[in-house]
C-alpha positions as CSV (number, residue, x, y, z in Angstrom):
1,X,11.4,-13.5,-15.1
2,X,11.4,-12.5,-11.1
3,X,14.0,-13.6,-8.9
4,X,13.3,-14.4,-5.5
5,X,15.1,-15.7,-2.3
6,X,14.4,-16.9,0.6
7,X,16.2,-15.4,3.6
8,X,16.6,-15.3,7.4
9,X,15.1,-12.8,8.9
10,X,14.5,-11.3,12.5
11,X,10.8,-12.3,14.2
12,X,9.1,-11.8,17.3
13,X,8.4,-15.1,19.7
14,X,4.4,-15.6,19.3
15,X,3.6,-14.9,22.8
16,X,4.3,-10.6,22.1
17,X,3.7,-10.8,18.2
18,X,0.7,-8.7,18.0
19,X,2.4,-6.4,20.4
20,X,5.4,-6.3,18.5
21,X,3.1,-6.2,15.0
22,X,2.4,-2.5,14.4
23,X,-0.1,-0.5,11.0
24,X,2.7,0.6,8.6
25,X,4.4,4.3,9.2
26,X,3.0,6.1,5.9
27,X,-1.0,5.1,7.6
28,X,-1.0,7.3,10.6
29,X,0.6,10.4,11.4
30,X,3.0,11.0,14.9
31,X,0.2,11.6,16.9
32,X,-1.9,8.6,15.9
33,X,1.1,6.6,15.9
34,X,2.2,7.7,20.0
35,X,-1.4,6.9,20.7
36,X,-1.2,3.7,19.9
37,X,2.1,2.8,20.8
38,X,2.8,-0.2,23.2
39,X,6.1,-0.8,24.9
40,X,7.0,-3.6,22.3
41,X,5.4,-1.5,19.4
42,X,7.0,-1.4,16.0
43,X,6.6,1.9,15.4
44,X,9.0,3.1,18.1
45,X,11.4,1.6,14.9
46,X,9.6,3.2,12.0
47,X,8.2,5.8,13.8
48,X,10.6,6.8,16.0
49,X,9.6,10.2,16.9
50,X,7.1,9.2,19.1
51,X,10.0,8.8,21.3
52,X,10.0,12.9,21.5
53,X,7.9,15.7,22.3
54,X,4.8,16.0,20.2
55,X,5.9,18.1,17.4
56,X,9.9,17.1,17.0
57,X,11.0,17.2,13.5
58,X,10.8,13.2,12.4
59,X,13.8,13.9,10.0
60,X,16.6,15.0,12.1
61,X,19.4,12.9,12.4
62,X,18.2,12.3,16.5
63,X,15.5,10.5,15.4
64,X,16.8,8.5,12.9
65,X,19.5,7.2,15.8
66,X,16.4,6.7,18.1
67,X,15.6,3.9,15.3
68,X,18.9,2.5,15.2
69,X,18.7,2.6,19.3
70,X,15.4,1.0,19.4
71,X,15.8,-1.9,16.8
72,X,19.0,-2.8,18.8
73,X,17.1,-2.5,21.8
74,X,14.3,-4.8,20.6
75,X,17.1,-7.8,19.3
76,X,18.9,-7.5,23.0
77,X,15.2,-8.2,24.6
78,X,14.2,-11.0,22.5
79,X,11.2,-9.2,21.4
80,X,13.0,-9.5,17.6
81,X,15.3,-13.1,17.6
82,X,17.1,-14.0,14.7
83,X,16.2,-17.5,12.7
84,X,18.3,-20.3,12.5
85,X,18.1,-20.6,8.6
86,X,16.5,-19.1,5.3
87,X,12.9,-19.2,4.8
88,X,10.2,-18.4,2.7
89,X,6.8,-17.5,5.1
90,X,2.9,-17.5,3.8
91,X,1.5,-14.4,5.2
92,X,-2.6,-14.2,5.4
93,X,-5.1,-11.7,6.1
94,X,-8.3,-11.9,6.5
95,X,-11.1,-9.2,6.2
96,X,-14.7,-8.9,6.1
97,X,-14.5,-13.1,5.4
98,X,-12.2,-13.0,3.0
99,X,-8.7,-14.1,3.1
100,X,-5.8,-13.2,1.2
101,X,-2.7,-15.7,1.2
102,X,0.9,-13.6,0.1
103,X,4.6,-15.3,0.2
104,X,6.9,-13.3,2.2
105,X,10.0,-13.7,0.2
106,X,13.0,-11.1,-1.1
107,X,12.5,-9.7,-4.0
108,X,15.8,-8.5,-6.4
109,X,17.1,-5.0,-7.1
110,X,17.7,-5.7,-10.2
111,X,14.7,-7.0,-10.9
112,X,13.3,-2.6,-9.5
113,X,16.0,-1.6,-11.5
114,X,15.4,-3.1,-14.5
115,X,11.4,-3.2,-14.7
116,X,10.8,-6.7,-14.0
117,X,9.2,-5.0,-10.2
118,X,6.7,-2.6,-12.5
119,X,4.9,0.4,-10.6
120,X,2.0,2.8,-11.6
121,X,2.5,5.4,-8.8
122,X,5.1,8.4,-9.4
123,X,6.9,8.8,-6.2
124,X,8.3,11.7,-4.7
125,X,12.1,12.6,-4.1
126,X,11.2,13.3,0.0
127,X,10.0,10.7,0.8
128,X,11.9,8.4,-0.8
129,X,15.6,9.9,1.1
130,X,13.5,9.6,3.9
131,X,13.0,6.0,4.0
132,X,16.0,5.7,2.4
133,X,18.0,6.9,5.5
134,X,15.5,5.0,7.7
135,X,17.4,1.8,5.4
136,X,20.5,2.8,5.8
137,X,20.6,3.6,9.4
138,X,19.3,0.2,10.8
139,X,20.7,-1.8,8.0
140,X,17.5,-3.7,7.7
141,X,14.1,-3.9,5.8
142,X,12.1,-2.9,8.9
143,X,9.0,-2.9,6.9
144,X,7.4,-5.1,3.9
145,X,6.4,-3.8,0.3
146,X,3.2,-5.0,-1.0
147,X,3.6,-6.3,-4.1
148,X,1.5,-8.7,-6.8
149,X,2.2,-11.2,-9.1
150,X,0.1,-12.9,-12.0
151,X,-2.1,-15.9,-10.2
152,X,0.6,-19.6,-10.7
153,X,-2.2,-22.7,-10.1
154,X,1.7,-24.7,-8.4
155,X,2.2,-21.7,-6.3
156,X,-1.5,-21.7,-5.1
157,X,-1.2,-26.0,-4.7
158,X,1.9,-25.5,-2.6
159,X,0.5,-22.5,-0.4
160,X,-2.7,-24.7,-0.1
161,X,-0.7,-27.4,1.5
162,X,1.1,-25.0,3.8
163,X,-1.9,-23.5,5.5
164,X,-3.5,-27.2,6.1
165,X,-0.8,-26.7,9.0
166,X,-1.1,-24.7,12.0
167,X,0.3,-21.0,11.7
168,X,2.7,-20.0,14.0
169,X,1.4,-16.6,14.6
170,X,-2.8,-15.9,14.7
171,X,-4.2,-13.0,15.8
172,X,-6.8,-10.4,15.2
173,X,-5.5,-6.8,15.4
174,X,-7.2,-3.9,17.2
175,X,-8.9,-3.1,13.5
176,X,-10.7,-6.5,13.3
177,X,-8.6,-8.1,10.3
178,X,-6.8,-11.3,11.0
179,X,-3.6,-12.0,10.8
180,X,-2.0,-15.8,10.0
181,X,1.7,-16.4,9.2
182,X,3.4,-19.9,8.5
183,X,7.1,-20.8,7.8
184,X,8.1,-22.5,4.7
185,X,11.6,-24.3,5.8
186,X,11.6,-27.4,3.6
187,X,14.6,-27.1,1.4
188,X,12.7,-29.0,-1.4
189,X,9.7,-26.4,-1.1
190,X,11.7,-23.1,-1.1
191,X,13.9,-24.7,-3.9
192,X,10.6,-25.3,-5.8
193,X,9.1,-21.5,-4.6
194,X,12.0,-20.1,-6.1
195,X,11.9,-21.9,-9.3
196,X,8.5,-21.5,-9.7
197,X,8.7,-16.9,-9.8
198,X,12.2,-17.8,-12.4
199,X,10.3,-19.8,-15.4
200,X,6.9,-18.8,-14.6
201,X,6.2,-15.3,-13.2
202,X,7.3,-12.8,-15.3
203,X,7.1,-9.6,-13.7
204,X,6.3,-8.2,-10.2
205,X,4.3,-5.7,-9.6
206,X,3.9,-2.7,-6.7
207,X,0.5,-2.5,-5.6
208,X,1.4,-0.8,-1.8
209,X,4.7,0.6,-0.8
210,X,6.2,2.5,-4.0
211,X,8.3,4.9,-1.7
212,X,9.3,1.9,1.0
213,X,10.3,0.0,-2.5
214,X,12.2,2.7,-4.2
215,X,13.9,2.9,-1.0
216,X,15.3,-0.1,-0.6
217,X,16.1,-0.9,-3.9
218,X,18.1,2.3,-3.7
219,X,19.8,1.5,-1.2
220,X,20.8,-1.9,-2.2
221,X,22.4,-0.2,-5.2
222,X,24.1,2.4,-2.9
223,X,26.1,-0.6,-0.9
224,X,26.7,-2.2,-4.1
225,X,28.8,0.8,-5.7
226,X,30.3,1.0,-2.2
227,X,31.1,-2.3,-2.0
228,X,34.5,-3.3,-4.2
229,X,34.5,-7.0,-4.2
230,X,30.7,-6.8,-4.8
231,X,29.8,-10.4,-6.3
232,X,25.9,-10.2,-6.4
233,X,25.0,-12.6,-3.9
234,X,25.3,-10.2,-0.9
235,X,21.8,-10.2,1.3
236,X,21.9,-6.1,0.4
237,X,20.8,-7.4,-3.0
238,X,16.9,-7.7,-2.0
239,X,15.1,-6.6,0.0
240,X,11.4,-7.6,2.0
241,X,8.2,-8.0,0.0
242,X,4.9,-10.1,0.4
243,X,3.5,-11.4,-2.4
244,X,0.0,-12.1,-3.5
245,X,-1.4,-13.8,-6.3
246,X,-3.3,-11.1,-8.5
247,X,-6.6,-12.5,-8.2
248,X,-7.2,-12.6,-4.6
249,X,-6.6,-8.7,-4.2
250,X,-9.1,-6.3,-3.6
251,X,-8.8,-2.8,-4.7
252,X,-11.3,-0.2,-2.8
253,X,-12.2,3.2,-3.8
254,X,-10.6,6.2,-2.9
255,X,-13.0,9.0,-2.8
256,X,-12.4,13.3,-3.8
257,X,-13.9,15.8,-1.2
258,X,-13.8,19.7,-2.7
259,X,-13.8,22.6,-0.4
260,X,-15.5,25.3,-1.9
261,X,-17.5,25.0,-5.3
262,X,-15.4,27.9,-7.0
263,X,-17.9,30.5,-7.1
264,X,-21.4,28.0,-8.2
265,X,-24.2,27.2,-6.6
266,X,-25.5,23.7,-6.2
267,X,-27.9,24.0,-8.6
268,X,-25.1,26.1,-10.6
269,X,-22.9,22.7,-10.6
270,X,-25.4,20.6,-11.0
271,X,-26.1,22.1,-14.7
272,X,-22.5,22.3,-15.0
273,X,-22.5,18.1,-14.6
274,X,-25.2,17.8,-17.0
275,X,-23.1,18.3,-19.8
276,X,-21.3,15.1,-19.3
277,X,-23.0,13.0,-17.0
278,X,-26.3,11.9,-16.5
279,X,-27.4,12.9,-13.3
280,X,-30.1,11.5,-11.0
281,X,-31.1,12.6,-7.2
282,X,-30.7,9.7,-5.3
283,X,-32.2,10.9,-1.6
284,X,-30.5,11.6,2.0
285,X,-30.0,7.8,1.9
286,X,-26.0,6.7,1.1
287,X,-25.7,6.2,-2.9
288,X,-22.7,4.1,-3.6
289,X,-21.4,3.6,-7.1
290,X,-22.1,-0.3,-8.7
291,X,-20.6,0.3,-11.7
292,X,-17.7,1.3,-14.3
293,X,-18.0,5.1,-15.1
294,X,-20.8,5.7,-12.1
295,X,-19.8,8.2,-9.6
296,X,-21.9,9.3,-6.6
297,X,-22.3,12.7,-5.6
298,X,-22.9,14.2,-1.7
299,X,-23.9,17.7,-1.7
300,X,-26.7,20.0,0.9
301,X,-27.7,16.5,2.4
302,X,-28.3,14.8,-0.9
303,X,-26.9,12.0,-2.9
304,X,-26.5,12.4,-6.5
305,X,-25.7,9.6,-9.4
306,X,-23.5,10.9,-12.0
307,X,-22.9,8.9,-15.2
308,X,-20.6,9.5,-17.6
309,X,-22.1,10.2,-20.8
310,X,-20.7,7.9,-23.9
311,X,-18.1,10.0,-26.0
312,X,-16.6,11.2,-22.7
313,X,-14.1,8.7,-21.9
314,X,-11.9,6.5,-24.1
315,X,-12.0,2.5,-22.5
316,X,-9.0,1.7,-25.2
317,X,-6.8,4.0,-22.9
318,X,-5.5,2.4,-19.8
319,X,-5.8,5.9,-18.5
320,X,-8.5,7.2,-20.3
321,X,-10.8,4.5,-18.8
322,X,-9.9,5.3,-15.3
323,X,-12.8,7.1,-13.5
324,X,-10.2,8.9,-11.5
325,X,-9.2,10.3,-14.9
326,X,-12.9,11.2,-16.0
327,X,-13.3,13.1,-12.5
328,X,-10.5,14.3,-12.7
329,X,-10.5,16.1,-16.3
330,X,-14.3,16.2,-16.6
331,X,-15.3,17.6,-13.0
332,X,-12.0,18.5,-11.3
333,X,-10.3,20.2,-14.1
334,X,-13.3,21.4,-16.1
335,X,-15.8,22.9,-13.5
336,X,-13.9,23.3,-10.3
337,X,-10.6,24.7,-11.9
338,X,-8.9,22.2,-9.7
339,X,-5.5,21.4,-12.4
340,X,-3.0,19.7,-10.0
341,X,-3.8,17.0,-7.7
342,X,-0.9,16.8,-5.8
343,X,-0.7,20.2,-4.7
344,X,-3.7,21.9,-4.8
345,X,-5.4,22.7,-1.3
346,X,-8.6,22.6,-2.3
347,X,-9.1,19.1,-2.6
348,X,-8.7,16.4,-0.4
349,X,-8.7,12.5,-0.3
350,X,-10.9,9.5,1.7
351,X,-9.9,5.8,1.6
352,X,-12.7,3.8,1.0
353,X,-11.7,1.8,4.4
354,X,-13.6,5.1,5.8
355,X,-17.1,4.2,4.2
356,X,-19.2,6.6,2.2
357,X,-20.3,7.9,5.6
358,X,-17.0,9.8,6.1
359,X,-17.8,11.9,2.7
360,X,-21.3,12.4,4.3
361,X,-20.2,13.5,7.9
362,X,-17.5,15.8,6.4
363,X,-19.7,17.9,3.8
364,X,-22.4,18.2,6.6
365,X,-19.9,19.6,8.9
366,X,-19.0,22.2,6.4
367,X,-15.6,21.3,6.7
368,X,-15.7,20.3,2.8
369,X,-18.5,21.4,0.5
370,X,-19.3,18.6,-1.9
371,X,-17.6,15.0,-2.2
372,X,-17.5,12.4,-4.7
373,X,-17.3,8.4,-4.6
374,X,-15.6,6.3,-7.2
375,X,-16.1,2.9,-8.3
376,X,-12.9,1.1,-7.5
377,X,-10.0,0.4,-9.6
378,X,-9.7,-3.5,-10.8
379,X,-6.3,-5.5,-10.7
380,X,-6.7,-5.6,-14.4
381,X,-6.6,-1.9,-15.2
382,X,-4.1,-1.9,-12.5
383,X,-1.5,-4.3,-14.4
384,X,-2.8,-3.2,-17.6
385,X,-1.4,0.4,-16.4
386,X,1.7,-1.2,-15.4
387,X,2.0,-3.2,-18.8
388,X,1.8,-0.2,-20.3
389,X,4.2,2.2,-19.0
390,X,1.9,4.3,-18.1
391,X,1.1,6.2,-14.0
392,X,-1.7,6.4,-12.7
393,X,-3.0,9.6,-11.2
394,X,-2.5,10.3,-7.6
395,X,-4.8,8.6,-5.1
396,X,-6.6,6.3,-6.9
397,X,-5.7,2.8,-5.2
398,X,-6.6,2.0,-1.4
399,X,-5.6,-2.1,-0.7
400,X,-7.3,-2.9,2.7
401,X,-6.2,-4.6,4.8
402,X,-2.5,-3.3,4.9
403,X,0.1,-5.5,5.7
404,X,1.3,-5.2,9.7
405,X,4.7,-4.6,10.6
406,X,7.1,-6.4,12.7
407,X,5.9,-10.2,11.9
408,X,9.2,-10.3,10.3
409,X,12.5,-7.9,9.5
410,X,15.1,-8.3,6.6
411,X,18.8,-7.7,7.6
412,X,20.9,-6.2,4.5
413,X,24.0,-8.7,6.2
């Protein structure tokens, strides 16, 4: 079962928080991020070359101090003030009209450790040090993971009665999504939270965050074999997660753009798709996907259906039946000789957030020659995938909207 704990943690007074509350460091790059930099920003923390001149190295050891100088900075200004006691907060967002109600809690190292947390993303060695030292340096959980948990009807009751109050922090950030966060301080409540994820959640699960998680489960285990009169109850134990319930979540597509059609011509790949899909010409007008196993297809100003023909996929494999599997193997692999996702420079990726009319925009530009939409991924293959032991390939979950920074920070002491 999933331990949790509540915690006191570091937040900004209301009047600055959407100042303070900043789009999380692995969603825009140095140059987006000093662009949209306030004063009071988060991301002079977690994105603290922004500080520099454009193109300083972000993982020297100056920049990593610049962190440690800035969160300390932030604490002596009040623009980060410690609570008085340990709390559990609801955390909501809302987008497009719908809103999505997590519990900002600490999650267990153990618990990563162990595979109670379960993932379904590999992550990569880099990027984990990276936010590792990030950790390390400013002794904190600047940042939340995003993780899930299998829908409890007592945890949705007692959220339900939370949110009849006023939040202490509402606001709608620069993107349009809304933001709502309440405290949970009743002693009998977080007592009851607590139980609740113990005896009736069994497992956790990443669904945003797998490097800012590894992270900080790491290091939690680093101060542990450190530490010699290490009892378990030390705060460097957890570290900061929200968590939704399963079924609110919303998983949207995350679309393939291909640079050059290895050596076809559009009519050449066309007959090429035949083999496996049932293709249609749709017309200049956007075709999105509606269903399992439908992909759309943008090439020389026309949208394409492509259906995957029966035989071609396996829906008893919880990677078999991913369409990110079937495009990747059946078009990717197969046609464009494109064998490695991760490193091969021919292909690159669209969140969904970007709307089909980014694929369009970018193949008319010529900058790419032919792109392709998915039908998202469901929560259900999602934890089936987890379940299972199994990864999922790279690029094939985009959750919208992502959690903002800096409504509330985890000390490790």
């Amino acid at each position: 079962m999933s331990i949790i704990k509540p915690f006191k943690g570091l937040r900004p007074p209301k009047e600055i928080v959407k100042e303070v509350a900043s789009r999380p460091y692995d969603v825009l790059n140095s140059e987006e991020a000093r662009a949209e930099a306030g004063e009071k920003s988060l991301l002079h923390i977690t994105k603290p070359e922004i500080d520099f001149a454009a193109g300083t190295d972000e993982h020297t050891q100056e920049v990593y101090d610049k962190a440690v100088e800035n969160f300390k900075k932030w604490q002596k200004n009040g623009w980060l003030i410690p609570e008085k006691k340990e709390m559990y907060y609801v955390y909501a967002q809302t987008m497009d009209g719908r809103t999505q109600y997590g519990l900002v809690a600490c999650a267990n190292v153990d618990d990563y450790m162990n595979g109670i947390i379960k993932k379904h993303e590999l992550t990569r060695k880099d990027k984990e040090e990276d936010r590792m030292k990030h950790v390390r340096n400013n002794n904190a959980n600047i940042e939340p993971v995003f993780f899930s948990y299998p829908a409890v009807a007592e945890m949705d009751e007692i959220v339900n009665n939370i949110i009849k109050n006023p939040p202490v922090y509402d606001f709608v950030s620069v993107d349009g999504f809304g933001h709502h966060f309440w405290l949970i301080d009743d002693d009998i409540i977080i007592k009851k939270i607590t139980n609740i994820f113990a005896t009736k959640v069994p497992y956790l699960y990443v669904a945003d965050g797998h490097h800012r998680t590894a992270a900080a489960a790491l290091v939690g285990n680093e101060k542990r074999q450190k530490n010699p009169n290490h009892s378990g109850k030390e705060e460097y134990n957890y570290f900061l997660a929200v968590i939704f319930p399963d079924n609110q979540l919303k998983i949207i597509d995350y679309n393939r753009l291909v640079k050059d059609l290895n050596g076809m011509t559009s009519a050449q790949l066309i007959e090429k798709l035949k083999t496996s899909f049932e293709v249609t010409e749709r017309g200049k007008e956007i075709y999105k996907p509606s269903k399992l196993h439908e992909f759309s297809m943008y090439i020389d100003g026309k949208w394409f259906s492509l259906n995957a023909k029966q035989g071609t996929y396996n829906d008893n494999d919880p990677i078999g039946v991913l369409d990110v599997t079937i495009l990747s193997k059946l078009i990717l692999d197969q046609i464009f000789g494109i064998k490695d996702l991760r490193t091969d420079k021919r292909i690159d990726f669209v969140g969904g957030i970007r709307g089909l009319g980014e694929l369009k925009k970018r193949v008319d530009s010529g900058e790419t020659k032919v792109a392709f939409a998915l039908y998202p991924v469901s929560m259900k293959q999602l934890i089936n995938i987890a379940d299972t032991g199994n990864i999922m390939p790279p690029k094939t979950t985009w959750f919208e909207p992502k959690l903002r920074s800096g409504l509330v920070v985890h000390l490790l002491d």
